[in-house]
N, C-alpha and C positions, 0 to 999 in steps of 0.2 A: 463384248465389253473390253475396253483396253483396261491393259493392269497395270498399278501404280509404279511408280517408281524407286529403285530399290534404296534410293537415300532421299527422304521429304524433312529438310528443315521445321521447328519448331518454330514459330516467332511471337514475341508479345508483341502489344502496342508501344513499349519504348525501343523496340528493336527494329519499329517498322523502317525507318527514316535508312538504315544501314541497309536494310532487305533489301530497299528500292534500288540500290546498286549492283547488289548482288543475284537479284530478281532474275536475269537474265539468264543464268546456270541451273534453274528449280523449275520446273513446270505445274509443282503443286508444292505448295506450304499447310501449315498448322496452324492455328490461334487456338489456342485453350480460353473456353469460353469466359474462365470465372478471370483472364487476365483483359476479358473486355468489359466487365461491368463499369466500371467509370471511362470507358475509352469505348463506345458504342462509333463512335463520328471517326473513327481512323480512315485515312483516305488507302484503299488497295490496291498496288500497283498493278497496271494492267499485263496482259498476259500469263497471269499466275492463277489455278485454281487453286481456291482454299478448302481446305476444310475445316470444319470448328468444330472442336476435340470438348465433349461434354464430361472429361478425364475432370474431376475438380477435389478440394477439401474436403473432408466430410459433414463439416461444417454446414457448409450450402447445400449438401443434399438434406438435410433435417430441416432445411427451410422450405416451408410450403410453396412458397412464391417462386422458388427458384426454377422451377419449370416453365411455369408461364415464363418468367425472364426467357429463360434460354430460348420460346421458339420466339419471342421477341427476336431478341437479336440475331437469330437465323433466318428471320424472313426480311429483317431491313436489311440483313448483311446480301442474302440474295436478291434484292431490289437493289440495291447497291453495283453488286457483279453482275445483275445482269442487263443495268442502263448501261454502265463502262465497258460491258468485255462481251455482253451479250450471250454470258451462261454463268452459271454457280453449281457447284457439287456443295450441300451442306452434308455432314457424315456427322448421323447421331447417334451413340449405342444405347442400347435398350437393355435395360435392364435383365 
């Protein structure tokens, strides 16, 4: 198993458009999930694996719903990376 890399960017979805420049220097980034619930459709630049960081408010964890959400958007964000890039690491921690 190769091991991560010792500096991995954080990125929201308003910060993607900047990432896409700087993309080139990361081999893996972040998206905290709860900064994708109204931003599901972000476009991910290629060559970058993601992973989506289940790190959120406490808020969203007391909502029932909020899991099913989360493997939502981990399964279309890997349908996503893996029609463009043709792999996705999604990384979920468990309680």
């Amino acid at each position: 198993m190769n091991e991560l890399p010792k500096f991995i960017p954080i990125i929201t979805p308003e910060a993607m458009e900047c990432f896409k420049n700087l993309s080139k220097y990361f081999t893996h980034a972040i998206i905290p999930y709860y900064t994708m619930i109204d931003n599901e459709d972000i476009p991910l630049p290629k060559g970058t694996i993601f992973i989506l960081s289940s790190i959120m408010p406490d808020e969203l964890l007391m909502e029932p719903e909020t899991i099913h959400h989360f493997i939502r958007v981990a399964k279309k964000a890997t349908h996503q990376m893996g029609n463009s890039m043709g792999h996705a690491h999604i990384h979920k921690q468990l309680p």
